[in-house]
Phi, psi and omega in degrees: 000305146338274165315344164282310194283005176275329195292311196283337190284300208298133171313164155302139168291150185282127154337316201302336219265313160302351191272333207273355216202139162081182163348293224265338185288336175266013170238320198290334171284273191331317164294311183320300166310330182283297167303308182298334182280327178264358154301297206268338163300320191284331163319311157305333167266003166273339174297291193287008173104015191242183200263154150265333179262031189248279143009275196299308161347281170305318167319302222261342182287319177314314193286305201251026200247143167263110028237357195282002195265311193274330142334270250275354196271347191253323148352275183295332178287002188305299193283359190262343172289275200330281214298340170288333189287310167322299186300337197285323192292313158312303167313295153334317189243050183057022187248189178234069215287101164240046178231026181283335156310300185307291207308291175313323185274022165293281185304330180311284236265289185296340174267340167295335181279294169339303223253337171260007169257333166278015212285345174291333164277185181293165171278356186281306155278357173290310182274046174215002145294287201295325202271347163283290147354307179291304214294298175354286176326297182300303212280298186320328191279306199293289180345276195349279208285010188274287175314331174260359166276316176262039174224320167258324184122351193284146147333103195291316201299326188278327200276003179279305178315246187351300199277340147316325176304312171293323159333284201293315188263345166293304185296300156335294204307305191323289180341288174292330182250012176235344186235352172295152173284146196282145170080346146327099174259028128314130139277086194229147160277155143025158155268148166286177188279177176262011169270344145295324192327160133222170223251134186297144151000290176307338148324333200194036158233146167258128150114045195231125177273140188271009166309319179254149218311340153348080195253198164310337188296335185289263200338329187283318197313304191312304231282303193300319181285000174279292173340292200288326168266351166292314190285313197289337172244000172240018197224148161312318209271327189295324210284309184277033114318290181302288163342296184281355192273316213288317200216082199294330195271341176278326156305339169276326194304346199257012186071022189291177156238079177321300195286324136005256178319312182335299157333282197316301191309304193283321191295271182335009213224293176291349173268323201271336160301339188287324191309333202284355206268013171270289203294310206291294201286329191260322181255030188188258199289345200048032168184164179261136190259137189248125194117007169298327160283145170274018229027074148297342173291300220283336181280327202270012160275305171346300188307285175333309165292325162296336203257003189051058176041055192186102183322344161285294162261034089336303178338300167321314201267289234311297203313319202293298182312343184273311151308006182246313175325300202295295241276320187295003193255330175260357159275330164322301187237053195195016164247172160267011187223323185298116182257168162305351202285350161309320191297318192254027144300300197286315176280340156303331179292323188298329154297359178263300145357314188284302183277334140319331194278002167281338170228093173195290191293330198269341179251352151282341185280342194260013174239002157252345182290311188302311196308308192298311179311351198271285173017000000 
């Protein structure tokens, strides 16, 4: 009887309460940010004179038009998977990797060196060199503040900044006095050899032009965000990775080795950033251009974050960002007021938002906590 009048007194479940929980709870905030960061795009550009829905029109039809607009929007999200995928790993395992820039033009840098010094062998070993190069670099480059963090205690965040510096600038100095072509007022190295290539798209979707740079590297990406949720969730190493990101002190108690994962985490981090250096030297310039990147390490925290640390959605946000990339080249240039400089309006808003949702989520969880004690 008790338990009947307890059963009827209890409140109605919330509509709200599927959203905040499971799969769908962890897309709805993000979407949210996202309409909202183009609300507020739209706003501004009704400030400066412009149309807003004429203005999105041109983003997003540009970005999705077949085939060069949906080529070129999966280009660009090619290295924004890698490096979100990079930052995600990290992040799992409680770290902040912001050195996922150095770590590409590293990995960038070694695999254009793999193809012009090997460049005489076949392809069947040349290009599985550059692509053990890219990975390496990258992995190696990422280790460093990983290994200083877990043997002294430095701040992974200060010593990833700083080794982008070193990055940038070792990889120029090689360029320029060692590996550039003479009389090159580029700064770019050599071509690799051509037994490096690996083949554009356009090979093989018909009615797909092979202008455009759209290569294997998008598959390998797709490939990598399977990889990357088998290891952090079906492998040992991913779980004590996730252990040591949630609770370091319970994880050692469980016999975890935390400076371990530290390593594990950031080399693995760094590997995947490395990959981009696959899409730019082998599947695009066939060779390395210093300055290629758009800052792609620094959007693929962005990604990593829209995407909820969660290798699907990294897939998701890199496109959005790829459509925003494509769509900002025809807002330039075809509005009258509006520049590409909206793409990285709209994407800074989305991070403000994103980074908004702890008080949003966090004083609705402690108001259904409340509603269950009452129960």
């Amino acid at each position: 009887m008790i338990l009947d009048d307890r059963a009827r007194s209890a409140p109605t479940r919330s509509p709200f309460r599927h959203y905040s929980d499971g799969l769908l709870g962890e897309l709805i905030f993000p979407l949210i940010a996202v309409l909202a960061a183009f609300v507020v795009g739209g706003v501004m550009v009704l400030v400066v004179g412009d149309d807003p829905i004429q203005t999105y029109r041109l983003l997003l039809g540009s970005a999705l038009s077949w085939p060069d607009g949906i080529g070129y929007t999966l280009f660009y999200a090619t290295p924004l998977i890698f490096t979100g995928l990079a930052v995600l790993v990290a992040f799992r395992g409680g770290l902040l990797n912001i050195g996922a820039e150095g770590q590409l033009y590293v990995a960038a840098f070694a695999t254009a060196w793999a193809g012009i010094t090997f460049a005489n062998l076949s392809a069947w070993a040349l290009l599985p060199l550059c692509f053990l190069a890219a990975i390496l670099a990258g992995a190696v480059w990422g280790a460093i503040p990983g290994v200083l963090k877990a043997r002294f205690g430095s701040h992974e965040v200060i010593t990833t900044i700083m080794l982008n510096f070193v990055a940038v600038a070792l990889v120029g100095y090689f360029t320029q006095y060692h590996y550039k072509a003479p009389g090159d007022p580029i700064m770019q190295t050599t071509m690799i050899g051509g037994g490096a290539h690996i083949a554009r798209l356009g090979r093989f979707i018909p009615g797909f032009p092979e202008r455009i740079p759209l290569n294997l590297s998008f598959v390998f990406a797709l490939i990598a965000c399977l990889l990357v949720h088998l290891f952090l969730w079906r492998t040992t190493w991913g779980y004590e990775i996730r252990a040591t990101g949630s609770n370091p002190q319970a994880a050692e108690y469980g016999g975890i080795s935390i400076r371990k994962q530290m390593v594990l985490a950031m080399a693995v981090s760094g590997a995947l950033a490395g990959m981009v250096g696959i899409n730019e030297v082998l599947g695009y310039r066939y060779r390395h251009y210093d300055g290629f990147s758009a800052n792609y390490g620094f959007t693929g925290i962005a990604v990593a974050l829209l995407g909820r640390n969660h290798p699907v959605g990294v897939l998701f946000a890199a496109m959005l960002f790829g459509m925003m990339i494509r769509g900002g080249i025809f807002v330039d240039a075809f509005t009258n007021n509006v520049t590409k400089d909206l793409v990285d309006v709209l994407q800074g808003i989305v991070i403000l938002f994103v980074a908004a949702e702890a008080l949003f989520r966090g004083p609705f969880a402690s108001h259904r906590l409340l509603k269950r004690s009452k129960i």
